[in-house]
N, C-alpha and C positions, 0 to 999 in steps of 0.2 A: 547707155548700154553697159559698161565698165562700170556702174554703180551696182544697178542689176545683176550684173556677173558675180561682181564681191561678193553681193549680197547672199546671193545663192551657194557660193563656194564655203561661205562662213557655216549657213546653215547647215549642209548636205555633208560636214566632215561627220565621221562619225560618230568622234568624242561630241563631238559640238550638237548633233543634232540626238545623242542619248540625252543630254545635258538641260537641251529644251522640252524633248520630253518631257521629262524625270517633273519640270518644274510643272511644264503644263499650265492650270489653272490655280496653281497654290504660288506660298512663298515659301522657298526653303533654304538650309541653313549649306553651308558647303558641305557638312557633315552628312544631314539629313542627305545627299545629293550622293555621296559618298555611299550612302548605303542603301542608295537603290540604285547603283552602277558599282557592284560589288568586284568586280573585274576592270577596273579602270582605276589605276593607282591614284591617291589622292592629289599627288604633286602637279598630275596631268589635268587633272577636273580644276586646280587653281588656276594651271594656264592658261586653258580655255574659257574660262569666268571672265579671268582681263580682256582675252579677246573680245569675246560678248558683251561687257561692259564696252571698249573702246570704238566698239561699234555699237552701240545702241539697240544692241536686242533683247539687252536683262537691263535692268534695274537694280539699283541696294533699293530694299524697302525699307530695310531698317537697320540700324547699326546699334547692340547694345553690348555692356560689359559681360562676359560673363569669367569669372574665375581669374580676372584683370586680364582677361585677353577680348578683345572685340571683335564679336561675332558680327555679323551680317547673314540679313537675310535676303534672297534675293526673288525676281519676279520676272515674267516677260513684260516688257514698254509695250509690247501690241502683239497683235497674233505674229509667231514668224513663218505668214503667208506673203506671198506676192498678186498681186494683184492683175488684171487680164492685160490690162495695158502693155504691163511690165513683163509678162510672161509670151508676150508677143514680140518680143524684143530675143526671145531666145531661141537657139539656132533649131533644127532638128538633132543633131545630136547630142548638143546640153539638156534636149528633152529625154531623151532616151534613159542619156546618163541620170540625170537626177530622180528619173520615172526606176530605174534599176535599182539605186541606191533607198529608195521611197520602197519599193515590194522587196529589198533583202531583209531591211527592217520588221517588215511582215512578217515575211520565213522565219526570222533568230526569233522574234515574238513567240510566233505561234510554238517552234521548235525546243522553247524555253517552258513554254507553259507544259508542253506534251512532255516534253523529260522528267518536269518535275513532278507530275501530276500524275504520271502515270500509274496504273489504268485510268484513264479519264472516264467520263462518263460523262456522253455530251449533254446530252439531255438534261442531268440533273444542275450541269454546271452551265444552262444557256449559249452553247459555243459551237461554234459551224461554220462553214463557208459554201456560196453557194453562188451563181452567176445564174440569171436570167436574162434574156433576149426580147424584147416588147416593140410594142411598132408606138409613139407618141409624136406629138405636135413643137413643138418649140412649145408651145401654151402651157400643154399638158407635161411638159419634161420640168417648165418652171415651177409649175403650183408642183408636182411633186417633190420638188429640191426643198421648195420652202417650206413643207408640210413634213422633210425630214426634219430644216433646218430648226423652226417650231419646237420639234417632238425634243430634240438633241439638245436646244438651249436651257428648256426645262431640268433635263436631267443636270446639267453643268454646273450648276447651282446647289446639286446636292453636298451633303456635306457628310465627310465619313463617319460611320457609327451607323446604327439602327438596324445591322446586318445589312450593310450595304458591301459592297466588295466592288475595287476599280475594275475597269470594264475599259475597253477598244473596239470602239467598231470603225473600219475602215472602207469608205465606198470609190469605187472607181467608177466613170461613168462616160461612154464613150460611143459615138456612133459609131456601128458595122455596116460593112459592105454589103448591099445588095447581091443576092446569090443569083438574079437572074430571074429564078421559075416566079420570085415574088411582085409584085409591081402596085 
């Protein structure tokens, strides 16, 4: 459980969990890292690097000269997911909290795009949010997860250029209470 907790507490800081972002599916430089956490002073993004390093959630991918200083580049070791096992180990209020800290990131997201974009125009920029209610099977909830999962692997593999522009899609997915009149 106290592995599980670290592990979560390392993820979930804020600097720390921009930081994984930021890298995502690429490898980048501390610099490059720096300049898509333009609000997070550099000193602070090295700190959190060591940490992530001395716990094993990045990687150096590579280490080269550049300008006789030696850059590093870095990577995530595995997704920093937790797994059901492991996430069954956590309280209901470390759910809560980390489920809060997971949708504020949402908020400053979405709140960052809308600022800067403003007038947005969703339509032309593919962007929305939107929650439906469905009734499915354990069966039918799986083939639909994997039929995201499928759709979403494909894209992750793209690679920038061609007019491609990064993208976030975020799914939450949860059963509701019975209202009663339903059955």
């Amino acid at each position: 459980m106290e592995t599980v907790l670290r592990k979560i507490e390392l993820v979930i800081h804020p600097v720390r969990f921009q930081i994984l972002r930021a890298i995502g599916t690429e490898t980048l430089t501390t610099q490059e890292i720096s300049d898509r956490l333009p609000d997070t002073p550099k000193s602070s993004i090295y700190r959190h690097l060591k940490l992530l390093l001395e716990h094993d959630l990045i990687v150096i991918d590579e280490t080269r000269l550049v300008n006789g200083i030696q850059e590093k580049t870095y990577r995530l070791d595995q997704p920093a997911r937790l797994g059901p096992e492991e996430m069954n180990e956590v309280s209901v209020d470390d759910h809560i909290r980390f489920f809060t800290t997971y949708a504020l990131t949402l908020v400053q997201d979405y709140a960052e795009y809308v600022t800067k974009n403003a007038p947005i125009d969703m339509l032309a920029d593919r962007t929305g949010y939107t929650e439906v209610a469905f009734y499915a099977t354990t069966a039918e909830l799986d083939t639909f997860q994997m039929e995201i999962n499928t759709a979403v692997m494909k894209l992750l593999n793209n690679k920038p250029g061609d007019g491609r522009a990064r993208r976030k899609l975020a799914i939450v997915s949860q059963p509701l209470p019975e209202n009663g009149s339903e059955k």
